[in-house]
N, C-alpha and C positions, 0 to 999 in steps of 0.2 A: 306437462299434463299428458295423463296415456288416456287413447281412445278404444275404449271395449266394443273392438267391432265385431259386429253379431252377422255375417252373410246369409247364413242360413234363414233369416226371415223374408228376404224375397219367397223360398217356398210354401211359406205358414198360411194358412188360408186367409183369405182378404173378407174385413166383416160384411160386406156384401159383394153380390155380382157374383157369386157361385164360380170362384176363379182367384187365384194366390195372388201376394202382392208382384210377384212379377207380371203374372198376367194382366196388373193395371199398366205397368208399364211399357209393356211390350201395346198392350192397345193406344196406351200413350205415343208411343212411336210412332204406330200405324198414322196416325191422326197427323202426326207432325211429316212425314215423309208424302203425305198426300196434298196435306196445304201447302207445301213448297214446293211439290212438282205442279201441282195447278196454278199456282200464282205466277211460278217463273213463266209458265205457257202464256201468259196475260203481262207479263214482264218482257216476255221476249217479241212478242209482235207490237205491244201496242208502243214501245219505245222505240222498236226499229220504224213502226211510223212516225212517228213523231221525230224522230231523228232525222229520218227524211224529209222532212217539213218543215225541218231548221235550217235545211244545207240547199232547201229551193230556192230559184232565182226570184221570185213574189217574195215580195218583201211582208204581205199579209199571212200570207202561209210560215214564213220564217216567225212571225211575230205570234203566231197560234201556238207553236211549239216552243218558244222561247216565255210566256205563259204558264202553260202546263208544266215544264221544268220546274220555275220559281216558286207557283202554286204547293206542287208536290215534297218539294225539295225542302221548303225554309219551314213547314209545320211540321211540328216536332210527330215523328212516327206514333206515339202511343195516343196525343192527342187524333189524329186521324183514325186510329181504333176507332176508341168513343163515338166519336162523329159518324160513320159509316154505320155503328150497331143502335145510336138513339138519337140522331138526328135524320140522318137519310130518310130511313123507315119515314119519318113523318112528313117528307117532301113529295112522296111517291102519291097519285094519285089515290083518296077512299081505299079502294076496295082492293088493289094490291097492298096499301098500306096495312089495313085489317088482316087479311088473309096473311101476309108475312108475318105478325104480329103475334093471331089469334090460332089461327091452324098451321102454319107451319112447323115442325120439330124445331125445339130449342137451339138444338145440335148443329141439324141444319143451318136456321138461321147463323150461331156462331162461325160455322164451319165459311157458309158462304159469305159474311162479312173481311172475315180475316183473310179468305183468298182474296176477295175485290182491292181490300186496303194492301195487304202487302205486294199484290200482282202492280196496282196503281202508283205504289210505292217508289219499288223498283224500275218499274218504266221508266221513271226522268232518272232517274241514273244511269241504264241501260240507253236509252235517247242519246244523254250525253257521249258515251261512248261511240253509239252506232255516228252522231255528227262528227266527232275527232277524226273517226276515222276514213269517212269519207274524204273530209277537209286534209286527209293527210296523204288521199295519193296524188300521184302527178294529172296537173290540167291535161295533160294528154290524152288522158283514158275516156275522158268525156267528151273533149274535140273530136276523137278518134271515132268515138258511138253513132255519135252524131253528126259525123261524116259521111259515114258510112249507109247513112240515114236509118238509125232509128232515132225514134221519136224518145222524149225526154226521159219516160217510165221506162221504155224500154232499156236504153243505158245506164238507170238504175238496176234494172232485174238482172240483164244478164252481163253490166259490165263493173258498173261501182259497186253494189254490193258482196257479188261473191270477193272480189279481193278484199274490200272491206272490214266482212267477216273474217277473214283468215288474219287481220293484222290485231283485233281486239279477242280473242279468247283467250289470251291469260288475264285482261281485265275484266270481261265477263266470266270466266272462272272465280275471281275474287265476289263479282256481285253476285254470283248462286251462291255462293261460301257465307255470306251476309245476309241473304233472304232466309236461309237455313237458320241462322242462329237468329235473327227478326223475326221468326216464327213463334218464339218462346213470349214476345210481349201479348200473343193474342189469349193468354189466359188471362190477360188481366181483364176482357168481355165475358171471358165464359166458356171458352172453349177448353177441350180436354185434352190439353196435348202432353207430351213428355214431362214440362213443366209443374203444370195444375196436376199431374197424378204422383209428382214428385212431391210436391207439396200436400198432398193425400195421403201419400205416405205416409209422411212424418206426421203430420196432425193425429193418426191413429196407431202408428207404431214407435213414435217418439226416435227414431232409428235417420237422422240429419244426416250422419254423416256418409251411412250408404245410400239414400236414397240421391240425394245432391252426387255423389260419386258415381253413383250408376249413369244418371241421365247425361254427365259431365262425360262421358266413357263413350257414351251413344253419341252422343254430336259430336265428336269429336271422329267417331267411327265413320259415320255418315259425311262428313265433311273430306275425310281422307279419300273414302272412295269418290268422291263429286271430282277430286281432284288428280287423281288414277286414269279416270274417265275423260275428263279434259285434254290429260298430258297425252294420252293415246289424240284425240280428237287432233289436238294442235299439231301432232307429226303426221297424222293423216293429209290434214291439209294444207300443210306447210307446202310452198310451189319454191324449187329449185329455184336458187340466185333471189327469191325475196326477201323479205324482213324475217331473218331467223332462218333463212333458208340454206342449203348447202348445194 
């Protein structure tokens, strides 16, 4: 079977929004590159707490984080969408409920749902890692803190965490690499991302196989540089004689 690919309709004018069908997809982008840089931001702190919450010596604080992991972990990601765009909303007190609902932008709303869910997502994955790898340096590092006398936070801030971090970012490489491509379930709320304008595409220009090709080209783009950017990060922080270290 030959495929009559047509490129030139990316620049054919799009029947609305005063702008060609590229320019849906390039605002598609915009949308998708901005939900995954805010969600990772709400990925990366709230699991590095929670990971630290798992590796405390309070067994009630280990068991709040070991919770939130199982919670987040075992419900399947697109149901957690849903939930976050039509059930939340009606948990939140009256009058933010209404006002999110009634005056808020649509966009909005989708925009800030799909950061909350996939930020929240991400965390217990991100969690899990930031606990491995505490649990994976030497008890020394923390007898040593706390010998020295700082107090328990304190030998998290300035002694288990920075080494920590330097031993999980090529596994946190991988979980930005997967919040990026998780980012494409939030159309199925409503949001207009790379996906849903790919899908627009085609609905109006019948043209499958460039639109799907195009966005397929773009994550794939965006995914390579996340990982460009990493590989630099990791030799930055790689410390002489440690795990990967020379």
């Amino acid at each position: 079977m030959s495929i009559d690919w047509n490129w030139g309709i990316f620049l054919q004018q799009a029947p609305f929004g005063n702008t060609t069908y590229l320019g849906w997809l390039w605002s598609g982008f915009q949308v998708t590159i901005a939900v995954s840089v805010c969600a990772w931001i709400i990925a990366f702190f709230v699991g590095s707490l929670f990971g630290i919450l798992r590796t405390a010596p309070e067994r009630w604080l280990s068991a709040i984080g070991t919770c939130y992991v199982e919670l987040f972990r075992n419900v399947p990601l697109i149901v957690q969408f849903f939930i976050w765009y039509l059930v939340v909303p009606e948990l939140l007190p009256e009058s933010i409920s209404t006002w999110f609902k009634s005056e808020l932008d649509p966009n909005i709303q989708f925009f800030t749902c799909s950061v909350l869910c996939l930020g929240l997502f991400t965390a217990a994955r991100v969690c899990e890692q930031v606990r491995a790898a505490i649990q994976s340096l030497p008890r020394g590092q923390k007898n040593a803190g706390l010998a020295m006398g700082l107090t328990l936070p304190q030998t998290y801030r300035y002694v288990l965490l920075p080494n920590a971090y330097r031993v999980i970012v090529p596994p946190m490489t991988s979980e930005m690499l997967n919040l990026v491509k998780n980012s494409a379930i939030a159309s199925t709320i409503g949001l207009v991302d790379m996906a849903a304008q790919a899908g627009k595409l085609l609905d109006y220009s019948a043209h499958a196989y460039e639109s799907f090709t195009a966005i397929t080209l773009a994550y794939i783009a965006i995914n390579v540089v996340i990982m460009l950017l990493m590989s630099l990060v990791e030799r930055k922080v790689r410390l002489p004689g440690g795990m990967g270290g020379k």
